[in-house]
N, C-alpha and C positions, 0 to 999 in steps of 0.2 A: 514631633512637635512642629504644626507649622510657625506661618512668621506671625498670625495674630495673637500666639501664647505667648512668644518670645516677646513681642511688645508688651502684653499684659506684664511677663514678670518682670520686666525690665523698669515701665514704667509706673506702675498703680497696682492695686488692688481693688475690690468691689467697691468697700469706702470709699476711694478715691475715684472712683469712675461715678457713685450718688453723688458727691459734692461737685463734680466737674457738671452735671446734669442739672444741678440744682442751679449754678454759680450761669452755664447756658441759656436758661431761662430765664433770670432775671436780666442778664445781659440782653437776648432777645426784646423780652419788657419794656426796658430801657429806651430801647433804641426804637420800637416801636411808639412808644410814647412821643420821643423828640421827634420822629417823622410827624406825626398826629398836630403835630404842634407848630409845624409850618405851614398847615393846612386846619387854621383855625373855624374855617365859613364852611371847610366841607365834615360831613357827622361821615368819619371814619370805623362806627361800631358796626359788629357782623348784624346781617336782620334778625331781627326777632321773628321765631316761628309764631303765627297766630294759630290759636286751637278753637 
């Protein structure tokens, strides 16, 4: 057993590593949004590809 099993069974399960995933991304979100939002004059969205 290395030491990344031993943290798995110590501290989570799969479920608990989706919700930790799920809970990182909105976090992310978040935090990207109130950055966005000190910077109201500049357009912070990624380019749009043109086809």
């Amino acid at each position: 057993m290395d030491e990344m099993d031993e943290l798995e069974q110590m501290f989570g399960d799969s479920d608990d590593m989706a919700e930790m995933e799920r809970l990182e991304k909105v976090v992310l979100e978040q935090d990207l949004k109130g950055f966005a939002s000190c910077f109201p004059d500049w357009d912070l969205h990624p380019p749009v590809a043109e086809s």
